[in-house]
C-alpha positions in Angstrom: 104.8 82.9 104.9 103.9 85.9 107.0 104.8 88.2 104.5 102.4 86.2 101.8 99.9 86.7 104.3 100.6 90.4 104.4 100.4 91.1 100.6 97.8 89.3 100.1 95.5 91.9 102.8 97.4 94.6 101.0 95.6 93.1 97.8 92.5 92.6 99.6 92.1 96.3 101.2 93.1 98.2 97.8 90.6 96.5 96.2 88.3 96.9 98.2 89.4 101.1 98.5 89.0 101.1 94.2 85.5 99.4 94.7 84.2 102.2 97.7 86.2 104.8 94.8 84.4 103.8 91.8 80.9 103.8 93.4 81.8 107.3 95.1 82.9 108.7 92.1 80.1 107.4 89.5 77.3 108.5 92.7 79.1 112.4 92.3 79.8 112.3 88.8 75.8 111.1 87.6 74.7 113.9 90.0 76.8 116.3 88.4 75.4 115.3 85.2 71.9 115.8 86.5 72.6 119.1 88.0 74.0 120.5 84.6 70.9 118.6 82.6 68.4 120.3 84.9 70.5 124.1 84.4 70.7 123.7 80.5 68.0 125.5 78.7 69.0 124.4 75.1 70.4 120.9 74.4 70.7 118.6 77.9 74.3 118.6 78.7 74.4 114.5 79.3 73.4 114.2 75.2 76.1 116.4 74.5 78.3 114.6 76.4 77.3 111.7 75.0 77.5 113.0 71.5 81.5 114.6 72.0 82.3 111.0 73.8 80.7 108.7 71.0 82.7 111.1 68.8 86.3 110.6 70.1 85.5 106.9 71.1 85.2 106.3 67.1 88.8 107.7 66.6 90.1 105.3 69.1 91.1 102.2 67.6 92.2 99.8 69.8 90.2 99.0 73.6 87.3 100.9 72.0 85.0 98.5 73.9 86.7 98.8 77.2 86.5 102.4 77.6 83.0 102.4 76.6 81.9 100.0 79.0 84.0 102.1 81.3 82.3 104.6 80.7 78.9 102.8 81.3 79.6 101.9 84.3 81.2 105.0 85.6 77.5 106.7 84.0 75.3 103.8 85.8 72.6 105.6 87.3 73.3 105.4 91.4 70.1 104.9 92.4 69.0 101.8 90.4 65.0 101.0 90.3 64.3 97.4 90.9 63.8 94.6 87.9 64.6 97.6 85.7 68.0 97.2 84.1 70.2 100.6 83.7 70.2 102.3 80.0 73.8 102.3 78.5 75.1 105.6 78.5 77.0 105.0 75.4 75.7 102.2 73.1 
């Protein structure tokens, strides 16, 4: 039963280490994006990226809907404004 009881926190704390990942990486990642928006004197680089995504998301035929709202959530804005819900990345 010990052993259970060990797994089971083993569970616990990895999923809790993916949940403090995934919000680290999308905070980093959505600042990246604004950085390269804000440098880009022609087209903003987060259409683009949007664009070349939407693009290879359409060859994909299997969990396309997965890996987009993957995607969405890994784009969410990091900083959320109140009552305002976040705008897909890709729709």
């Amino acid at each position: 039963m010990n052993r259970e009881m060990e797994l089971y926190q083993k569970i616990a704390d990895l999923e809790q280490k993916l949940i403090r990942q995934a919000a680290a990486n999308n905070f980093v990642i959505t600042h990246i994006v604004k950085i390269l928006d804000d440098t880009s004197d022609e087209v903003k680089f987060s259409s683009k990226l949007k664009e070349i995504l939407t693009e290879s998301l359409s060859k994909i035929n299997d969990p396309r809907s997965l890996m987009k709202a993957s995607i969405n959530d890994l784009m969410q804005p990091s900083i959320q404004i109140l009552g305002r819900p976040p705008e897909k990345f890709i729709k």
